[in-house]
Kinemage of the C-alpha trace (Angstrom):
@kinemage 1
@onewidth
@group {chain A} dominant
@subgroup {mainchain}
@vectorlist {calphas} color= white
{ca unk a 1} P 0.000 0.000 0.000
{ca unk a 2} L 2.604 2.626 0.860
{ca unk a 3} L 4.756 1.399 -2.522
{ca unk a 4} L 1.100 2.537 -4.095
{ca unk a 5} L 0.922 5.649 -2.254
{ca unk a 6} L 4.693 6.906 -3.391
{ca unk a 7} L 3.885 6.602 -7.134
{ca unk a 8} L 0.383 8.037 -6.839
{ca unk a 9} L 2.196 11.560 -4.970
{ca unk a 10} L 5.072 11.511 -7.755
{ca unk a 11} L 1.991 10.975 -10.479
{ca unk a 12} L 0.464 13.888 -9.209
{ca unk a 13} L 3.631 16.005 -8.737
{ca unk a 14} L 4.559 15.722 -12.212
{ca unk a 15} L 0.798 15.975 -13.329
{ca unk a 16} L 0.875 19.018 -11.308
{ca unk a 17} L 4.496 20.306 -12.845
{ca unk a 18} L 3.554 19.233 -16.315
{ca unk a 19} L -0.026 21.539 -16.046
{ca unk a 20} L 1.620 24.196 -14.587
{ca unk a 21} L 5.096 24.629 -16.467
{ca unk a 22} L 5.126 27.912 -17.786
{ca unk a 23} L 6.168 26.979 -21.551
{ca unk a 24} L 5.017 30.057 -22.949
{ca unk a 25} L 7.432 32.305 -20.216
{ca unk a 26} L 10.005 34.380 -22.406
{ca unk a 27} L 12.145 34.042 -19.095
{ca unk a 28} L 11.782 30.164 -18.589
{ca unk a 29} L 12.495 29.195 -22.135
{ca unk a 30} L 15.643 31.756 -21.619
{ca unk a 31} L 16.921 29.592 -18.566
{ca unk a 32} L 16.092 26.387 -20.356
{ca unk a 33} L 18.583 27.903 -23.008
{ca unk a 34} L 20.713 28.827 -20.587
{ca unk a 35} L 20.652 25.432 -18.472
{ca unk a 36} L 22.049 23.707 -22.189
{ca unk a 37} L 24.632 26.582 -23.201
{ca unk a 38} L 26.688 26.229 -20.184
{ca unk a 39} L 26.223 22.381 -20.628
{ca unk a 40} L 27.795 22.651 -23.857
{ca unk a 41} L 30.457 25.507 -22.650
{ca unk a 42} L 31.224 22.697 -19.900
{ca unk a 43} L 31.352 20.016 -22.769
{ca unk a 44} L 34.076 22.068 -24.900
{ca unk a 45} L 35.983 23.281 -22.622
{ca unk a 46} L 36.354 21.153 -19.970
{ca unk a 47} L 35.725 17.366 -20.361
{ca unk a 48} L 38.168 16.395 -22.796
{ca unk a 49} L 41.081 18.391 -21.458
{ca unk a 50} L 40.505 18.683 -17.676
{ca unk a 51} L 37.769 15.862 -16.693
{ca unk a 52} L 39.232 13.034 -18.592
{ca unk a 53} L 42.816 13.841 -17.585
{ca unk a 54} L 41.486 13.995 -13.804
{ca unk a 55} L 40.167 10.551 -13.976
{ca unk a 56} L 42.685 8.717 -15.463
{ca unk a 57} L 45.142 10.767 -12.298
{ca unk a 58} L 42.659 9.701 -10.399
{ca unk a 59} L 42.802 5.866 -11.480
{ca unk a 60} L 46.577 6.215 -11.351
{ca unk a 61} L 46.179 6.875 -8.099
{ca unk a 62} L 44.159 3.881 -7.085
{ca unk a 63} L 46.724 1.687 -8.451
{ca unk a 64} L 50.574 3.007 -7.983
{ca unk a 65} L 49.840 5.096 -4.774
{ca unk a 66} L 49.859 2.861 -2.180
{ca unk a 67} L 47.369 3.197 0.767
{ca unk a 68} L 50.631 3.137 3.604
{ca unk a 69} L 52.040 5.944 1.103
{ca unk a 70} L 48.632 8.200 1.458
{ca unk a 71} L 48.365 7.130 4.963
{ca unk a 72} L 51.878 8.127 5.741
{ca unk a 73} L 51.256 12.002 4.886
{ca unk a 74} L 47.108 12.264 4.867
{ca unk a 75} L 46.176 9.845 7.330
{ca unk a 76} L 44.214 9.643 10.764
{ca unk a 77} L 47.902 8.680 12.233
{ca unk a 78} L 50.276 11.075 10.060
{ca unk a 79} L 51.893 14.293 11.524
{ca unk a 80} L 48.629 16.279 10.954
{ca unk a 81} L 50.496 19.145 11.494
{ca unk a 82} L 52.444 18.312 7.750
{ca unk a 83} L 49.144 16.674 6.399
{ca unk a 84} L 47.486 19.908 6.567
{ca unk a 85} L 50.527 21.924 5.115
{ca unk a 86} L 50.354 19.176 2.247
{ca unk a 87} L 46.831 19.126 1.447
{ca unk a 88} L 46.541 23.144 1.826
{ca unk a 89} L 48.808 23.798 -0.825
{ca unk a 90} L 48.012 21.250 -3.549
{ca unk a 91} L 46.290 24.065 -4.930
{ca unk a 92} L 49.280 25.595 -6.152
{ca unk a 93} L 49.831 22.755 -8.964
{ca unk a 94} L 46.931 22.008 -9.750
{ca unk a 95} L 45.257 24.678 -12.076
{ca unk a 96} L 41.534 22.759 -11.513
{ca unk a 97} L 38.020 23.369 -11.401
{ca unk a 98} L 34.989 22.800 -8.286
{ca unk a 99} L 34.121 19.456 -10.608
{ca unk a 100} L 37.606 18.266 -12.469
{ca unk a 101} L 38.980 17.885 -8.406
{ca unk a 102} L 36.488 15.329 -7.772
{ca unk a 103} L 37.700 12.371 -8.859
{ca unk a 104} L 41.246 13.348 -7.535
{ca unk a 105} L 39.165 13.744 -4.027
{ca unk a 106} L 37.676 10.629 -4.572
{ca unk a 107} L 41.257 8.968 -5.206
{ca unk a 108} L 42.478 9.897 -1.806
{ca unk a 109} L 39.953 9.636 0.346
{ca unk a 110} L 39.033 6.188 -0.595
{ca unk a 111} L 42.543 5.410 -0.369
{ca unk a 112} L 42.734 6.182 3.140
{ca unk a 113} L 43.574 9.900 3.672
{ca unk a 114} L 42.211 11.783 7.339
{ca unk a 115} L 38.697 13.314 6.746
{ca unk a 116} L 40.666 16.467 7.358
{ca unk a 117} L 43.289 16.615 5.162
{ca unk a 118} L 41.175 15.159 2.488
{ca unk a 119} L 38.896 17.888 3.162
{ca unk a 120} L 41.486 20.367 3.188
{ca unk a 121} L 42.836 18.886 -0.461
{ca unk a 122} L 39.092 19.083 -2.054
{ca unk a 123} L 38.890 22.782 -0.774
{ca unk a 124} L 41.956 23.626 -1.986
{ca unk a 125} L 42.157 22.203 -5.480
{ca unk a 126} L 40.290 24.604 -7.113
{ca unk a 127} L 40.761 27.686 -4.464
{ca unk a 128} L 44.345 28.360 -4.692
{ca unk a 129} L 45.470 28.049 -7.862
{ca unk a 130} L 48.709 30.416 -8.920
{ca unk a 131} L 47.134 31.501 -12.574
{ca unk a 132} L 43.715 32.474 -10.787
{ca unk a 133} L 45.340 34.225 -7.809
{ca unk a 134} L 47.747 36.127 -10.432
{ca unk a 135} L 44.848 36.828 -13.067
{ca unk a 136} L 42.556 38.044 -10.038
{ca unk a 137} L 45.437 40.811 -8.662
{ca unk a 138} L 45.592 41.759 -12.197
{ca unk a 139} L 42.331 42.213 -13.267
{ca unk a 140} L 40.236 43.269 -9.672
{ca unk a 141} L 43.467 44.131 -7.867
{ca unk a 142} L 46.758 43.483 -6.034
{ca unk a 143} L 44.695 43.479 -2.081
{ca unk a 144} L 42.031 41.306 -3.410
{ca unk a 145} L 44.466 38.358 -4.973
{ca unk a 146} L 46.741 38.828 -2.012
{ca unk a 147} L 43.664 38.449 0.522
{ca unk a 148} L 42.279 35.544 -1.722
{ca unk a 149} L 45.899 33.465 -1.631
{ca unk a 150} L 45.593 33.733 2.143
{ca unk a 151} L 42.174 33.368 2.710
{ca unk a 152} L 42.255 30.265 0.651
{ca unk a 153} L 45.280 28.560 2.295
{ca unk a 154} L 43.407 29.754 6.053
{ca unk a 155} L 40.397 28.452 5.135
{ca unk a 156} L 41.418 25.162 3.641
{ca unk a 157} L 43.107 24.488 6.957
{ca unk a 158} L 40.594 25.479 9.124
{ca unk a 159} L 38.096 24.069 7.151
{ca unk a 160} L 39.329 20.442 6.859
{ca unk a 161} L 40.042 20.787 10.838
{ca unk a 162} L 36.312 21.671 11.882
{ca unk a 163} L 35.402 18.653 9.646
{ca unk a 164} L 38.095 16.207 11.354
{ca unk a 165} L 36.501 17.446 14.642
{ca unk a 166} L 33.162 17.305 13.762
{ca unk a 167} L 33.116 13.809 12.783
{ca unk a 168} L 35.147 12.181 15.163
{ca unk a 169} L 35.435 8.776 13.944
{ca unk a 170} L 37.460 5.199 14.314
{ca unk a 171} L 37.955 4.325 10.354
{ca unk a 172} L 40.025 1.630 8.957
{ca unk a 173} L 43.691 2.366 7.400
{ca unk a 174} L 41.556 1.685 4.203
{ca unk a 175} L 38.854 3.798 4.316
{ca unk a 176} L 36.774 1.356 3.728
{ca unk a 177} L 38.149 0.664 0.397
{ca unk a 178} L 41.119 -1.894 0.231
{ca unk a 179} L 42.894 -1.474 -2.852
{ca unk a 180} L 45.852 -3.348 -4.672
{ca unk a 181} L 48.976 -2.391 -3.509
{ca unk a 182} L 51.852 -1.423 -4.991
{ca unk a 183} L 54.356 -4.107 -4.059
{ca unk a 184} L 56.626 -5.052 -7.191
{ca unk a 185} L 58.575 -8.050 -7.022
{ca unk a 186} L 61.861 -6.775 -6.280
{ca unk a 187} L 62.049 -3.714 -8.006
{ca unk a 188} L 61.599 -0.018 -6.615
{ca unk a 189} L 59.554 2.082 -8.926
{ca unk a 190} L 59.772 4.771 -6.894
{ca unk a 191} L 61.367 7.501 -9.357
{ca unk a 192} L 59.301 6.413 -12.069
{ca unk a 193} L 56.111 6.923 -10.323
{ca unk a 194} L 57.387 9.929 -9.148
{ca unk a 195} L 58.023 10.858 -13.014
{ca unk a 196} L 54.916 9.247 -14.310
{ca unk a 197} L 52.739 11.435 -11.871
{ca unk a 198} L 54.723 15.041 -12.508
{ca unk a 199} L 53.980 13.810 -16.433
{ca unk a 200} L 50.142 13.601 -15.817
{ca unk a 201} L 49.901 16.039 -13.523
{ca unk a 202} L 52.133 18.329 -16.303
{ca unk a 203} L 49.509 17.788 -19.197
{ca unk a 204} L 46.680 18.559 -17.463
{ca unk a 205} L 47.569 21.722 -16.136
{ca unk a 206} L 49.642 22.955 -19.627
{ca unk a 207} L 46.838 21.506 -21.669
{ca unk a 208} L 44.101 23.717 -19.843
{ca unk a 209} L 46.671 27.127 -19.802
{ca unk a 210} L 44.603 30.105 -20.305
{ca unk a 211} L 45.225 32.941 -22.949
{ca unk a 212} L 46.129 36.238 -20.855
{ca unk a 213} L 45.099 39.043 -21.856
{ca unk a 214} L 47.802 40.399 -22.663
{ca unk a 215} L 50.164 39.992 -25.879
{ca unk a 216} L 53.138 39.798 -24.440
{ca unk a 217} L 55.022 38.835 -21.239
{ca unk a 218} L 55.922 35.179 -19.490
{ca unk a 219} L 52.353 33.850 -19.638
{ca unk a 220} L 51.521 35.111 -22.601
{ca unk a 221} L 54.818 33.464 -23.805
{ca unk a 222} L 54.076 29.887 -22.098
{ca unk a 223} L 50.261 29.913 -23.728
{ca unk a 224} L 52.027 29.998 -27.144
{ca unk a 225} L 54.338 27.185 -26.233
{ca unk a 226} L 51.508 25.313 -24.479
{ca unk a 227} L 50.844 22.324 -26.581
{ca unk a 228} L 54.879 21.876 -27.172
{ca unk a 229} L 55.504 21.613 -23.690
{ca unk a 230} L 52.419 19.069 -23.728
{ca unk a 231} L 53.731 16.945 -26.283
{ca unk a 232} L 57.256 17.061 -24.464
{ca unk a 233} L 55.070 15.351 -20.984
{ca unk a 234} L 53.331 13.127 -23.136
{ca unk a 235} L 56.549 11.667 -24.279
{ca unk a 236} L 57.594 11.556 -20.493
{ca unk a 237} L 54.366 9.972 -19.737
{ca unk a 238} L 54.975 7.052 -21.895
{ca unk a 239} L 58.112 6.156 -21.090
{ca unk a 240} L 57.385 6.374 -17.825
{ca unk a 241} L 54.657 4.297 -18.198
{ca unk a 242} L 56.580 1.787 -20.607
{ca unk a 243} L 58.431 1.212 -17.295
{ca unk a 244} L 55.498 0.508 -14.411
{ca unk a 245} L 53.458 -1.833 -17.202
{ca unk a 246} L 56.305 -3.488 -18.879
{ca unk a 247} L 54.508 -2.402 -22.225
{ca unk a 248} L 56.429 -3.364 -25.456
{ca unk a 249} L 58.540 -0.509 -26.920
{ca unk a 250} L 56.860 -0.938 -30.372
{ca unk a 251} L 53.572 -0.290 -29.214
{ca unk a 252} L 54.997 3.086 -26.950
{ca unk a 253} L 57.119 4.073 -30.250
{ca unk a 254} L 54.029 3.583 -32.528
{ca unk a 255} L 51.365 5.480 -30.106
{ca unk a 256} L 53.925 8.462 -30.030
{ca unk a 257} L 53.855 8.114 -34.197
{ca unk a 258} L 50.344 8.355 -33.758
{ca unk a 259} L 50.193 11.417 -32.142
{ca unk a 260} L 52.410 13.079 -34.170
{ca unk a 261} L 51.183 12.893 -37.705
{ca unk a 262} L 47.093 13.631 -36.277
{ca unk a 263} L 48.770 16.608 -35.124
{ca unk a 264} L 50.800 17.544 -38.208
{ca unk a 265} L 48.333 16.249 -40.500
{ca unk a 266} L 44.943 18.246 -38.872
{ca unk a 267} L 46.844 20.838 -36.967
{ca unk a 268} L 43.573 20.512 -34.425
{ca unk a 269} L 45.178 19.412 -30.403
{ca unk a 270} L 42.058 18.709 -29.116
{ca unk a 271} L 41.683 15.966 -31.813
{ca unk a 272} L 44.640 15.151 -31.072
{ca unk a 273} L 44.612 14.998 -27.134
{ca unk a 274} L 40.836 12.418 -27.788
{ca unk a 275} L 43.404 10.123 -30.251
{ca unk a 276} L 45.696 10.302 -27.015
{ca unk a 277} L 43.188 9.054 -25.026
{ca unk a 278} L 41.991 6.676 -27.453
{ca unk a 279} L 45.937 5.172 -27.532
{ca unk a 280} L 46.232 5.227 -24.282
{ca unk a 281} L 43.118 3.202 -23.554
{ca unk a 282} L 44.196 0.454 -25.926
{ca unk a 283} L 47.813 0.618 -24.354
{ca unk a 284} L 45.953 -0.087 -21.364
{ca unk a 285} L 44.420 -2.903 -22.435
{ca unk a 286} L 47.209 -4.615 -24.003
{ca unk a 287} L 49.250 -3.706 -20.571
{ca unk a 288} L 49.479 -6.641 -17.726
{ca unk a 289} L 46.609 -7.128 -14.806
{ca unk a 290} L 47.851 -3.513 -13.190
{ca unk a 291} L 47.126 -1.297 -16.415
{ca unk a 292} L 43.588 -3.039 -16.483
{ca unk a 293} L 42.916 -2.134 -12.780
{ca unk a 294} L 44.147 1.427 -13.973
{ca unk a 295} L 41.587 1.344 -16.311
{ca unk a 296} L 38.348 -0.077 -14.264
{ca unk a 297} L 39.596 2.163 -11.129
{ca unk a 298} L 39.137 5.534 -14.336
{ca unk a 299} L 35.830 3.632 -15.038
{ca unk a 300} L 34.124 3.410 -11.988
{ca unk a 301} L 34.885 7.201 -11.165
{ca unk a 302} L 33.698 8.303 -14.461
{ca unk a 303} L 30.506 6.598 -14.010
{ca unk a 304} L 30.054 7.922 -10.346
{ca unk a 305} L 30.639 11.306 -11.170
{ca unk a 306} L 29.928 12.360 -14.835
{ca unk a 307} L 25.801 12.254 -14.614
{ca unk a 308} L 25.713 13.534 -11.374
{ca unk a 309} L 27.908 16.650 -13.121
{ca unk a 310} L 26.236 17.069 -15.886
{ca unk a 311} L 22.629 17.264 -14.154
{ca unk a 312} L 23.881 19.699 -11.562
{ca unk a 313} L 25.201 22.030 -14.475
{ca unk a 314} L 21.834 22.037 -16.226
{ca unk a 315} L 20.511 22.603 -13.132
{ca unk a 316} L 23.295 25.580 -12.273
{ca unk a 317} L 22.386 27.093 -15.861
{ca unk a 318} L 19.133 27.217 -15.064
{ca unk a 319} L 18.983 28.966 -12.132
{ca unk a 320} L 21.680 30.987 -12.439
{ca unk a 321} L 22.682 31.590 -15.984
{ca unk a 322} L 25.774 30.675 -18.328
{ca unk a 323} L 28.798 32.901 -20.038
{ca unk a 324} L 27.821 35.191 -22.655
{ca unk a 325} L 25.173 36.880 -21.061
{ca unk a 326} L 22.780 34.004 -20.901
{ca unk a 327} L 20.525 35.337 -18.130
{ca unk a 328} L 19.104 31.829 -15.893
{ca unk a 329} L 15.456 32.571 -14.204
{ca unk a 330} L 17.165 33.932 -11.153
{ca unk a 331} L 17.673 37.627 -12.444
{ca unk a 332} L 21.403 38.837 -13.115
{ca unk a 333} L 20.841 42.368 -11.591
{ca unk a 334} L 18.573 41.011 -8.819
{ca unk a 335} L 22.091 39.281 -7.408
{ca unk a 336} L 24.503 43.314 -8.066
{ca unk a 337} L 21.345 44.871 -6.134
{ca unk a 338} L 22.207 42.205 -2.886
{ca unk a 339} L 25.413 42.253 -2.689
{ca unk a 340} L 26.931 46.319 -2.949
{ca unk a 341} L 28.262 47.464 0.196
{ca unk a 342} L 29.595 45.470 3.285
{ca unk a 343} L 27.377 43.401 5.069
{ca unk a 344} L 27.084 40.730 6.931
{ca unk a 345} L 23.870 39.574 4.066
{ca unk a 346} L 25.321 41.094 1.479
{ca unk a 347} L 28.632 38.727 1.921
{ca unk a 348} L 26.339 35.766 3.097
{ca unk a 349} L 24.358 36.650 -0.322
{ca unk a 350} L 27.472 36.669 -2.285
{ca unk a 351} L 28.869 33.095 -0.723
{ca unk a 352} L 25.731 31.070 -1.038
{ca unk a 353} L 25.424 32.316 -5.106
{ca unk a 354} L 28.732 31.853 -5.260
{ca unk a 355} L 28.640 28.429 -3.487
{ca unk a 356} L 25.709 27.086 -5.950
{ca unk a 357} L 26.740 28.329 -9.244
{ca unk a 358} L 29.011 26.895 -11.488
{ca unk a 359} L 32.575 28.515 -12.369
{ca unk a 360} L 34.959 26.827 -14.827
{ca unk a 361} L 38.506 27.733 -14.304
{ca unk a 362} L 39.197 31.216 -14.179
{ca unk a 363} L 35.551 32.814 -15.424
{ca unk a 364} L 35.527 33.682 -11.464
{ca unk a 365} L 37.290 36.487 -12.403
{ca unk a 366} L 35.488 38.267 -15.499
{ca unk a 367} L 32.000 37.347 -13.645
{ca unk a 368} L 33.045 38.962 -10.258
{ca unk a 369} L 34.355 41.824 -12.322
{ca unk a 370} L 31.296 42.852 -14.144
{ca unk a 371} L 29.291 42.725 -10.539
{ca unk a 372} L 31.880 44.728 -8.878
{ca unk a 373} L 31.022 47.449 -11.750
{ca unk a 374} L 27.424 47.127 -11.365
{ca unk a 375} L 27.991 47.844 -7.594
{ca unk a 376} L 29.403 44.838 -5.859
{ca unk a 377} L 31.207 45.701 -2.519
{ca unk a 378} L 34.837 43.981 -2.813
{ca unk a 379} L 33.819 41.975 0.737
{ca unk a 380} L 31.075 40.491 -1.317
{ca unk a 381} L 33.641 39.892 -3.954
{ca unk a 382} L 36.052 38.150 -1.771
{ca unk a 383} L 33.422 36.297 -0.261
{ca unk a 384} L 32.366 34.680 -3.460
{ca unk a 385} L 36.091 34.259 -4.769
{ca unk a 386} L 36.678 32.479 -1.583
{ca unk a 387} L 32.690 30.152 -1.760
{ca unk a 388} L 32.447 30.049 -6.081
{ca unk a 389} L 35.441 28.334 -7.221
{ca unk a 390} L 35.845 25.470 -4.232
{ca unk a 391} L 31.722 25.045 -4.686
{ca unk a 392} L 29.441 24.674 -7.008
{ca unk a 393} L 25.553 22.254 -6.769
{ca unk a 394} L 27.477 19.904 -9.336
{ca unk a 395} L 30.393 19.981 -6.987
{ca unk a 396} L 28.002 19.157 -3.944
{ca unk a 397} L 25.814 16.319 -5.772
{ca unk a 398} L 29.073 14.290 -6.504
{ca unk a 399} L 30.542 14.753 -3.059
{ca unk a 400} L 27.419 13.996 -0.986
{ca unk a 401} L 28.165 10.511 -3.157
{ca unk a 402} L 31.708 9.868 -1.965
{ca unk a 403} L 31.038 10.727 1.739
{ca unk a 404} L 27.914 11.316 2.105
{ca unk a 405} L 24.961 13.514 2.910
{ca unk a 406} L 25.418 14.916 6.557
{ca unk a 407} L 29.309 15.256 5.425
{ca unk a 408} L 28.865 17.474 2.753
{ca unk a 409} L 25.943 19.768 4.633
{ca unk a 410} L 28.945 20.363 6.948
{ca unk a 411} L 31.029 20.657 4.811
{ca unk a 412} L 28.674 23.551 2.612
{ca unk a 413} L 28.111 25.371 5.970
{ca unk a 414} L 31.630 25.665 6.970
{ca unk a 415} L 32.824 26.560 3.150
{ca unk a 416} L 29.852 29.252 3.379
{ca unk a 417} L 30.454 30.469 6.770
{ca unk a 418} L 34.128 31.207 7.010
{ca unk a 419} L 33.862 32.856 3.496
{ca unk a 420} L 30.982 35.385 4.550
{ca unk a 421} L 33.224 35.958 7.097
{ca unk a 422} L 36.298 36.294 5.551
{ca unk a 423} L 34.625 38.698 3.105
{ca unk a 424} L 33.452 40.795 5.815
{ca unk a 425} L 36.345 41.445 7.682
{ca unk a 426} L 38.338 42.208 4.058
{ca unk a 427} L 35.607 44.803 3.775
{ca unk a 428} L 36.881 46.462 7.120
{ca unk a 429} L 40.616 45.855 6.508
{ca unk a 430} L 40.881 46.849 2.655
């Protein structure tokens, strides 16, 4: 009887929704719009060259990090004091998004690493990254990217400790999740794994390099070098990996061929980076029982995260919009009106948008911008600098699936909190 009940309420709720769904609203069909456009911006621009990278690190990491290596620095019985100082600065190399840290979250938690630091780590992926903290002293000025490197370092620490002390729990070394080892018969692949991860690590941040914009300069002269300096990691990537999988040198030699007449042939580096991932798949396949495991551990984070992501941004674009002006059914100039001046709501405002809407990379910065003209306070600014890039509802369905629902309210309220507050107290000090 109840099983009859539950489907005669979600009968009439979508009855009800269907009736009522106002088809005909200029503004709804707008944020329908919208809701696809920054599903296709995310598409482009991220999924080949950022998400798809980030799994396969993330794989990597279930197989040739071993759980006493992430338990050593990152877990429950490490020197928190260093665990922290590790996870807090990962930021730093890793030029990543709210939703493209995931699966590297997912890699070390579930191979053992403190709630904390862990938390700490997912925080700081996306918060502290040297290009964003650069471009946002350049662009909205020198006190707001100093405040938002420190901020973000603070608040990753403190963060990730209110966590570890809120849930004060007796977990296995393992997390729950044993793993294979990495145990090699004899032979120390330390250096190579060490190489292998700098390679991986190296492609996805070069691959995903901005344009500045500016024409001249150091950035400007690494973004036109960008791809070069790719292909240079790729080629350390596979010997690297010709090492840890004992692949053939044919096949490495012939994948490297590959690569290099798609990209002389159609002069396109996205189709070349998909025939990358293509070869490396099959390399994969063809490796021994460890490259397969590499592959199934990519798998099963793909398929965790990827629809989760993609319903959260049509439900971000919807809401609140995508780039280009696409307005989402929330008005644009309904969020400048709440957040000018220095408030305690107006920088609570600014960190709850900021935590539920979607920011790629770096289009924190141009957003933030044209609010600050239309009257954003720079508290409010710094608030959502500090909430929009760690957070986003994409961001929050995926983690509430790796730890959980009352994990990730906590860990929303915390991100939200100490950002109003940081914001606030910038708007004093400024």
């Amino acid at each position: 009887m109840n099983d009859d009940l539950k489907k005669l309420f979600w009968i009439i709720v979508i009855f009800l929704f269907a009736y009522f769904l106002p088809i005909n609203s200029k503004n709804f069909q707008e944020a329908i719009l919208s809701s696809f456009f920054l599903l296709q911006d995310y598409a482009q621009k991220h999924v080949i060259l950022c998400l798809v990278p980030a799994f396969f690190i993330a794989g990597a990491m279930g197989v040739f990090i071993s759980s006493d290596t992430v338990l050593k620095y990152l877990g429950n019985k490490a020197n928190q004091i260093l665990a922290y100082l590790i996870a807090s600065v990962s930021g730093t190399i890793l030029a990543v998004c709210s939703c493209t840290v995931l699966p590297l979250f997912a890699g070390i938690y579930k191979k053992g690493a403190g709630l904390g630091p862990a938390v700490a780590f997912l925080y700081s992926g996306p918060a502290i990254n040297v290009l964003a903290i650069i471009l946002t002293a350049k662009v909205l000025g020198f006190q707001i990217g100093l405040f938002r490197a420190l901020f973000a370092v603070s608040l990753s620490i403190v963060i990730g400790i209110l966590m570890s002390l809120t849930f004060r729990e007796k977990k296995d070394e393992s997390n729950g999740n044993e793993i294979v080892e990495n145990k090699d018969e004899g032979k120390n692949y330390f250096l190579f794994n060490i190489i292998y991860f700098f390679a991986m690590i190296g492609i996805l941040i070069f691959s995903n390099w901005a344009k500045t914009d500016s024409s001249t300069g150091f950035w400007f002269n690494v973004f036109q070098v960008k791809w070069l300096i790719v292909a240079i990691f790729t080629i350390l990537f596979g010997f690297s990996l010709k090492k840890i999988l004992d692949l053939k040198l044919s096949y490495l030699l012939i994948s490297l061929l590959i690569l290099a007449l798609t990209y002389l042939i159609l002069r396109s580096p996205i189709i070349t980076f998909v025939v990358g991932i293509i070869t490396l798949i099959i390399l994969l396949l063809k490796g021994n029982d460890k490259s397969k495991f590499w592959l199934d551990t990519t798998k099963d984070f793909t398929f965790q995260i990827m629809p989760l992501l993609f319903s959260g941004i049509l439900i971000a674009g919807f809401l609140l919009g995508a780039p280009n002006g696409r307005i989402g059914i929330i008005p644009s100039n309904w969020v400048s009106k709440l957040v000018g001046g220095n408030s305690i709501f107006a920088n609570l405002f600014a960190s709850v948008v900021g935590a539920f809407m979607y920011f790629a990379t770096l289009t924190e910065i141009p957003i933030i911008q044209g609010l600050m003209n239309s009257g954003m306070g720079k508290g409010p600014a710094l608030s959502l600098l500090l909430a929009g890039p760690a957070l986003s509802l994409p961001n929050m369905l995926v983690i509430r699936s790796i730890m959980g629902t009352k994990k990730t309210f906590f860990y929303v309220l915390y991100v939200i909190i100490l950002s109003t507050l940081s914001g606030f107290l910038f708007g004093f000090i400024k």
